[in-house]
C-alpha positions as a Markdown table, in Angstrom:
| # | Residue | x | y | z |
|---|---|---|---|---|
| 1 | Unk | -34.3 | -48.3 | -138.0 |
| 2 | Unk | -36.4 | -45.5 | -137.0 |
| 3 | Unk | -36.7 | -47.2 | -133.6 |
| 4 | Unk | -33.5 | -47.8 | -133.2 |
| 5 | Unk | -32.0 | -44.0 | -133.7 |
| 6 | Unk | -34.9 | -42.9 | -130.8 |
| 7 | Unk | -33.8 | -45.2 | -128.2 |
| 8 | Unk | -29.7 | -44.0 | -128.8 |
| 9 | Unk | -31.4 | -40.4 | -128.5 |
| 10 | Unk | -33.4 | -41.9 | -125.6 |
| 11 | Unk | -30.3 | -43.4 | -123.7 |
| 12 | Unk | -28.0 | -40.4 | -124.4 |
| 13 | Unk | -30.6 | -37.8 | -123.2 |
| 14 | Unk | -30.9 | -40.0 | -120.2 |
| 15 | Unk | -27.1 | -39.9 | -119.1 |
| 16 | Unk | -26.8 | -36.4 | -120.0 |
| 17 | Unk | -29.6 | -35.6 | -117.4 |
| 18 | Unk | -28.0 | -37.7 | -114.7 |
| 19 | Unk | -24.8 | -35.1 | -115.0 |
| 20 | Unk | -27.2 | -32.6 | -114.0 |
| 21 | Unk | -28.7 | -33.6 | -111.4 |
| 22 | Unk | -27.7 | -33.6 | -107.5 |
| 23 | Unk | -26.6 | -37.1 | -105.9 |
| 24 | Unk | -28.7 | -38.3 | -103.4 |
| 25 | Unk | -26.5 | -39.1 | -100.4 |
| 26 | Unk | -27.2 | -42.7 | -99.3 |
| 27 | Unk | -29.3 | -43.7 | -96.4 |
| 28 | Unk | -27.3 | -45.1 | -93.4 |
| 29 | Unk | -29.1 | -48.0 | -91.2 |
| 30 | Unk | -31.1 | -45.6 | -89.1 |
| 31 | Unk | -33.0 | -44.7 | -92.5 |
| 32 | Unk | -31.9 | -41.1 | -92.1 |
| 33 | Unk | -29.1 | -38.8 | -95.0 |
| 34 | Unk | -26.0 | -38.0 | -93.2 |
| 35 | Unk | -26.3 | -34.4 | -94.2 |
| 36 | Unk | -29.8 | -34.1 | -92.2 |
| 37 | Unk | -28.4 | -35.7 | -89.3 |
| 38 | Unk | -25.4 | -33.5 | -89.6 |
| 39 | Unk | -27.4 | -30.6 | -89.2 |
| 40 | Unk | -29.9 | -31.9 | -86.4 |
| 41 | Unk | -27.1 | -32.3 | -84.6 |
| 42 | Unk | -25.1 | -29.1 | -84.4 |
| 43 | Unk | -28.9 | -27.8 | -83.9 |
| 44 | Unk | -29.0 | -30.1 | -80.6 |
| 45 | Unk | -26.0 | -29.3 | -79.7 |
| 46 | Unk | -26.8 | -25.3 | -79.8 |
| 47 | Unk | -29.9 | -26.0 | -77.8 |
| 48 | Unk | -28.1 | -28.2 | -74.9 |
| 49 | Unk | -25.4 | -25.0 | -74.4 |
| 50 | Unk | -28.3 | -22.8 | -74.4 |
| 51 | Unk | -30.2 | -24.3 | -71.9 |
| 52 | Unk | -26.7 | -24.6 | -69.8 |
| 53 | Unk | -25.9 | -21.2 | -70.1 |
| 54 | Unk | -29.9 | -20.3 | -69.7 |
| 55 | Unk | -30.3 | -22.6 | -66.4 |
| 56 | Unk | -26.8 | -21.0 | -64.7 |
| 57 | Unk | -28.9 | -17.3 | -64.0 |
| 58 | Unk | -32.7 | -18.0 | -64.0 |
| 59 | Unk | -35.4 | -16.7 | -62.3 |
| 60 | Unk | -34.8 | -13.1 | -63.2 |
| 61 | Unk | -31.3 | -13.0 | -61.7 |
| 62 | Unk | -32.3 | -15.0 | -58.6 |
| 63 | Unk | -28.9 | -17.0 | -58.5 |
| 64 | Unk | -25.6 | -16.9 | -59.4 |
| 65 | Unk | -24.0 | -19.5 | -61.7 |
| 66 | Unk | -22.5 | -22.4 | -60.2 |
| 67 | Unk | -23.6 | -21.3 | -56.7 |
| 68 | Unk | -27.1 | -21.7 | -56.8 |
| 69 | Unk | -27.2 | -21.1 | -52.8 |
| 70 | Unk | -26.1 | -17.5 | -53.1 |
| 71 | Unk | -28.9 | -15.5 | -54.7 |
| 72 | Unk | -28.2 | -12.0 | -56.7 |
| 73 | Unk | -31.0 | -9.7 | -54.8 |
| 74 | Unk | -29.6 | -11.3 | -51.3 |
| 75 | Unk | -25.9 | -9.6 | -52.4 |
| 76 | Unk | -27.5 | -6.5 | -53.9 |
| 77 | Unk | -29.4 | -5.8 | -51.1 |
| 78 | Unk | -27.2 | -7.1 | -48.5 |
| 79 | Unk | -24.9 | -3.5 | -48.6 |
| 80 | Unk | -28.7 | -1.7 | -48.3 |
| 81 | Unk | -29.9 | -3.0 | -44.9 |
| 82 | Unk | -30.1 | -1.1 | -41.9 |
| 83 | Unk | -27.3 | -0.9 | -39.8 |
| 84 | Unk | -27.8 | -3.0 | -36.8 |
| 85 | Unk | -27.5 | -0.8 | -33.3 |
| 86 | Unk | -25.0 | -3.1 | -31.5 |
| 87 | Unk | -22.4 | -2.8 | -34.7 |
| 88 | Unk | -19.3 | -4.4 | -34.1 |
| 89 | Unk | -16.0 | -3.2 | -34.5 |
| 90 | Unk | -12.8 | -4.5 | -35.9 |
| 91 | Unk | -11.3 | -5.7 | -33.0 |
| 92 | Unk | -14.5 | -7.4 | -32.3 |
| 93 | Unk | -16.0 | -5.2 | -29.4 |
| 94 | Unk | -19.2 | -3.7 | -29.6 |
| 95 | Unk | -19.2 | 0.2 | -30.6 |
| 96 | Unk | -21.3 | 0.6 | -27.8 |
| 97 | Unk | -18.7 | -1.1 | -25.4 |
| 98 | Unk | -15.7 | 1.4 | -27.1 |
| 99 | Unk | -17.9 | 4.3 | -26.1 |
| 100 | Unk | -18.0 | 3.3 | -22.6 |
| 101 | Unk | -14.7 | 2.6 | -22.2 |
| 102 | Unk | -13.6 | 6.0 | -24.3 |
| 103 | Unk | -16.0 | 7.9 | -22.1 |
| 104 | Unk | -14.7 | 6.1 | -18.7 |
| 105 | Unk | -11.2 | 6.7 | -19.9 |
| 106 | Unk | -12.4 | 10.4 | -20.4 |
| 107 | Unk | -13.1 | 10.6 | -16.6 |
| 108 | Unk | -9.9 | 8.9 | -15.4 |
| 109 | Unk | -8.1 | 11.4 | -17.3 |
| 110 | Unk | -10.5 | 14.2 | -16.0 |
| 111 | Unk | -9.9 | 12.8 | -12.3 |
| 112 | Unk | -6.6 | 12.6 | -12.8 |
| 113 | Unk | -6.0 | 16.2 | -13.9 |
| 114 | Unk | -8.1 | 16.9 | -11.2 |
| 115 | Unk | -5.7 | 15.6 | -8.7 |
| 116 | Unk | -2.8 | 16.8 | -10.8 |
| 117 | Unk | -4.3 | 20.4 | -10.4 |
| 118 | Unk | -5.0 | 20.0 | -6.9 |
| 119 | Unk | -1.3 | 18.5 | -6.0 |
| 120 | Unk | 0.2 | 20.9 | -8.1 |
| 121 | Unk | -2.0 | 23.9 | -6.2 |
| 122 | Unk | -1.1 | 22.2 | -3.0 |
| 123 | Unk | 2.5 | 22.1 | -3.6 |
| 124 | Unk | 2.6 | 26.0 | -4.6 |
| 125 | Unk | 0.9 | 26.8 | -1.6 |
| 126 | Unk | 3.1 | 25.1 | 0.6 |
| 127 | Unk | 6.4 | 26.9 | -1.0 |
| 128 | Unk | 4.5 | 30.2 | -0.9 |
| 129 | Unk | 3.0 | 29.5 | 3.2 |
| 130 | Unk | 7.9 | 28.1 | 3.6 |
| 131 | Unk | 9.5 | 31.2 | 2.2 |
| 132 | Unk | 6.9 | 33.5 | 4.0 |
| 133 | Unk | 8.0 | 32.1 | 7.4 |
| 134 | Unk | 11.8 | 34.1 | 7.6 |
| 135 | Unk | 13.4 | 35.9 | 5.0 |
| 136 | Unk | 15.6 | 33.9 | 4.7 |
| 137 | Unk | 15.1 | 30.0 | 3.9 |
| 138 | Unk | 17.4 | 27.1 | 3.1 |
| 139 | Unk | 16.1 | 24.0 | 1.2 |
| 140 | Unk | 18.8 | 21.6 | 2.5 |
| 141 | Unk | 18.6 | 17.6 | 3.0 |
| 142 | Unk | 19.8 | 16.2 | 6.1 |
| 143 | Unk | 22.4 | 14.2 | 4.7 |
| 144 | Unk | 23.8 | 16.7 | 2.0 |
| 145 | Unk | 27.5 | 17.6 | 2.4 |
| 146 | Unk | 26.9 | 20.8 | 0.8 |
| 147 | Unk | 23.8 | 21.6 | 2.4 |
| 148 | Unk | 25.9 | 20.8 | 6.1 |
| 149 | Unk | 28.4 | 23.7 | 4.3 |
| 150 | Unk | 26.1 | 25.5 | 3.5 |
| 151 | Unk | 23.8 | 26.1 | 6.8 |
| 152 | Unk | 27.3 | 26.0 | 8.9 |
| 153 | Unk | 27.8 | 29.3 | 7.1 |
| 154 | Unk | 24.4 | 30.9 | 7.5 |
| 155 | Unk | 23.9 | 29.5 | 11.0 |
| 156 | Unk | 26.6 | 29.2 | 12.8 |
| 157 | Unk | 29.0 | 31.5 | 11.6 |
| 158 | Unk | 26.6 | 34.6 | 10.7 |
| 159 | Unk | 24.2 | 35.9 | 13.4 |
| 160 | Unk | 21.5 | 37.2 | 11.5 |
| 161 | Unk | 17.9 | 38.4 | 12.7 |
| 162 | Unk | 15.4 | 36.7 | 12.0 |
| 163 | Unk | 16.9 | 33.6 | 12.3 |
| 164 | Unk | 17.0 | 31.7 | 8.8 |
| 165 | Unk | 14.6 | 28.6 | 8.5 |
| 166 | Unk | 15.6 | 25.7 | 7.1 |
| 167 | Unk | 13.2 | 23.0 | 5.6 |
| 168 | Unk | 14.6 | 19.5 | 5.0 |
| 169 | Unk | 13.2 | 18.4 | 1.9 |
| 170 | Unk | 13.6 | 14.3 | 3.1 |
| 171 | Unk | 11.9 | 15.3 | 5.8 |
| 172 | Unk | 9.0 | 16.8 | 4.4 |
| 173 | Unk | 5.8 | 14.9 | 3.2 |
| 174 | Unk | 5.7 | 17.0 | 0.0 |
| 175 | Unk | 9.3 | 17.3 | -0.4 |
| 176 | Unk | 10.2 | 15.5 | -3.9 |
| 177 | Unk | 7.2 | 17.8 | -5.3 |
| 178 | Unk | 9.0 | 21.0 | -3.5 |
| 179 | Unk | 12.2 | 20.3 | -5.3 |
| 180 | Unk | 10.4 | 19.9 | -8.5 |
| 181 | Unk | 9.0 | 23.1 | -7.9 |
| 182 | Unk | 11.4 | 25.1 | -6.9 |
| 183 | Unk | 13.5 | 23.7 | -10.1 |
| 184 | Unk | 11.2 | 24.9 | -12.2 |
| 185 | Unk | 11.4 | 27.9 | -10.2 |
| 186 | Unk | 14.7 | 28.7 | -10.2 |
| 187 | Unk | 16.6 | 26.2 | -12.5 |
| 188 | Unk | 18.7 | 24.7 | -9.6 |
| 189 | Unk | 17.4 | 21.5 | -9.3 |
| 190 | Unk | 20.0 | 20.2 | -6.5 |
| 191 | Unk | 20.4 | 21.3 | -2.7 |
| 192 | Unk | 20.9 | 23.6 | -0.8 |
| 193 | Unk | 18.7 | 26.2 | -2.1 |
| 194 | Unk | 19.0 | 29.8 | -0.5 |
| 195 | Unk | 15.8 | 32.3 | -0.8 |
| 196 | Unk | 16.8 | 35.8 | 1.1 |
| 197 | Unk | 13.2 | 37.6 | 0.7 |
| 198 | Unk | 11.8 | 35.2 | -2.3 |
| 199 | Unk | 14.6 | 35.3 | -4.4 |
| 200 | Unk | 16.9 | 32.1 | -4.9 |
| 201 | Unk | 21.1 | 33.2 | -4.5 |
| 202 | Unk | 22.1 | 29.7 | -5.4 |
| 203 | Unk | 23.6 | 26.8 | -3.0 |
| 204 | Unk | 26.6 | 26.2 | -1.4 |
| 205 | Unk | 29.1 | 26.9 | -3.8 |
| 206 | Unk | 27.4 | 30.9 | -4.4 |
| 207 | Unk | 27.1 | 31.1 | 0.0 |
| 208 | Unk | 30.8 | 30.3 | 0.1 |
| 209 | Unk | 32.2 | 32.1 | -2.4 |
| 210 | Unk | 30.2 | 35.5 | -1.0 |
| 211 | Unk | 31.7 | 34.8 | 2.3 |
| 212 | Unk | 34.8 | 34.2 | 1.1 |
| 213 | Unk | 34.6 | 37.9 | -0.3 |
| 214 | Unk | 33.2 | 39.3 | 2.7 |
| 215 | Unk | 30.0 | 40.3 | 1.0 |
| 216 | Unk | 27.7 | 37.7 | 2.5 |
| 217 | Unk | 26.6 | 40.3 | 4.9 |
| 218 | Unk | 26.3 | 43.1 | 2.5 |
| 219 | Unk | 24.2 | 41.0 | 0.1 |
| 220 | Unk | 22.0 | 39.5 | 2.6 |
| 221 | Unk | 21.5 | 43.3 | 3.8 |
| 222 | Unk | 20.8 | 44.3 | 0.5 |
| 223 | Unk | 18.1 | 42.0 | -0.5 |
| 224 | Unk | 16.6 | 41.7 | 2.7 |
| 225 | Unk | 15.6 | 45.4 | 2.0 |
| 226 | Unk | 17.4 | 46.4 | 5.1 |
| 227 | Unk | 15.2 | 44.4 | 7.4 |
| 228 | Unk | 17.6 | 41.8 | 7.8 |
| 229 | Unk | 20.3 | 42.4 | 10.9 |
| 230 | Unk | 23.3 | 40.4 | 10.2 |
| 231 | Unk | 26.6 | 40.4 | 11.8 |
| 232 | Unk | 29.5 | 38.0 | 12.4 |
| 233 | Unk | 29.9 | 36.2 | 15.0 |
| 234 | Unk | 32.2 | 36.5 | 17.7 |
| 235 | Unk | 35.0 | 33.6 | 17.9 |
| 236 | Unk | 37.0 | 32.5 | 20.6 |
């Protein structure tokens, strides 16, 4: 009886310590639990995107992640090199090539305010060299209708002493650059142009309407500082 009662205590002790203890997961065919190969795995897997990670920049830096033909010193040190003495520009031309080019532009434009200056100097020579020949000079053109008027009036119907001189500007080598000059000169860009004594009294329409008034005479007189003999002329 005795017996009995210690193997009921025996068997109920025995089930009441299975409650307590932790199930043992059961092996799969590779012999291995299914928790331990749960966590080898996520341990593999941590170490495979390590190593991916670790092999995109190795070397110290040497190369740049999924371009392993670029390295990271090469691009750091490429904006450090010495500049090269042939740079080239934008357009594709050598500096050096720009500079010759600015510099012979330089002397083109250098020449040619040379021979601007020296045109120019010529030009105002030759009006100073015109109005000193009489003192009285008409700028006409040979085809002018109002430079015909105009030298009809001072020639032909005035005797004056000495004689005016006349310059035809289309028959002049420097003429176009005279009556740019004596535009700026006087304002009167057009012809006839009549200087008594270096001083511009207009064109044709100021020569006829002073002869109209009968003070062509006076006025040529006048500014011709009373060196100037001028008189109508007879008619017949």
């Amino acid at each position: 009886m005795l017996i009995f009662l210690l193997l009921i205590l025996f068997i109920l002790y025995s089930s009441i310590l299975a409650r307590f203890r932790t199930p043992e997961v059961a092996l799969d065919s590779s012999g291995g639990s299914f928790l331990t190969k749960t966590y080898l795995g996520l341990e593999n897997e941590q170490a495979q995107s390590e190593l991916i990670s670790g092999s995109s920049l190795h070397n110290e830096g040497q190369f740049v992640s999924g371009n392993p033909q670029i390295s990271l010193s090469s691009l750091s040190s490429s904006s450090d090199e010495p500049e090269t003495i042939n740079k080239v520009s934008t357009a594709g031309v050598p500096n050096d090539d720009v500079n010759n080019r600015n510099h012979i532009g330089a002397e083109i434009y250098s020449e040619r305010t040379v021979l601007k200056s020296e045109k120019e100097t010529e030009v105002e020579k030759e009006l100073h060299r015109i109005l000193n020949i009489s003192p009285i000079v008409i700028f006409s053109r040979t085809r002018c209708p109002f430079s015909v008027r105009a030298k009809n009036i001072l020639v032909k119907k005035y005797s004056i002493d000495p004689a005016p001189h006349i310059l035809e500007l289309d028959q002049h080598p420097l003429g176009s650059s005279l009556q740019k000059s004596l535009a700026a000169l006087t304002g009167r860009s057009s012809v006839p142009n009549v200087f008594i004594s270096g001083k511009s009294i207009g064109g044709c329409d100021e020569v006829t309407d002073l002869d109209q008034k009968n003070i062509l005479a006076t006025k040529i007189y006048e500014l011709g500082k009373q060196s100037i003999k001028v008189q109508l002329r007879q008619t017949t």
